[in-house]
C-alpha positions in Angstrom: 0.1 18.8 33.1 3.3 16.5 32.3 5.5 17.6 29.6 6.3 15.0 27.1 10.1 14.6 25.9 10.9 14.4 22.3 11.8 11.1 21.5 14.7 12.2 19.1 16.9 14.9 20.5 14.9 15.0 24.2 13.6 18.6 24.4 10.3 19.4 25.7 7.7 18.9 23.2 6.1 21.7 21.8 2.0 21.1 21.0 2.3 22.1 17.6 5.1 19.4 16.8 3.6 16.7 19.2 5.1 14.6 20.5 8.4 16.3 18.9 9.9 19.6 19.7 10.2 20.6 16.2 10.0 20.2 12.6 13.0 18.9 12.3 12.6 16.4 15.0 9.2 15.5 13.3 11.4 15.2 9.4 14.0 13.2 11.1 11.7 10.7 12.5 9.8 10.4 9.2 12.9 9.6 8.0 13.6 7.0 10.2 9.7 5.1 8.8 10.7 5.6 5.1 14.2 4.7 5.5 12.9 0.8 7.3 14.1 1.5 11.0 11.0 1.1 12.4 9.1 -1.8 12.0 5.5 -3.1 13.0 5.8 -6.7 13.7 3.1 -8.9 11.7 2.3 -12.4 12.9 1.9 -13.4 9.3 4.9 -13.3 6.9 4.0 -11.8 3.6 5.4 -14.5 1.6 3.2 -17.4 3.4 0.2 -14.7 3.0 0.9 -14.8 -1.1 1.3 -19.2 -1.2 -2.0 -18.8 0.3 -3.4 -17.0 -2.4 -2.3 -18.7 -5.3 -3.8 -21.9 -4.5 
């Protein structure tokens, strides 16, 4: 079996915080989506999506 690195601090993962190796791990990355740091690229800009809709 490989064991998976936590992607914040780089500990071993533990199963019950996959993939991180702890709660705090798990918080600080949640912070990191609500704060804007990580970002899923769209092909489609929202503001051309709303010109669309209006006509």
């Amino acid at each position: 079996m490989t064991t998976l690195n936590c992607p914040i601090c780089g500990k071993p993962a533990i199963p019950v915080y996959h993939p991180f190796c702890s709660r705090r791990c798990q918080l600080i990355d949640l912070g990191h989506w609500l704060g804007g740091n990580y970002k899923i690229p769209d092909t489609e800009s929202d503001r051309d999506w709303f010109k669309e809709t209006e006509d």
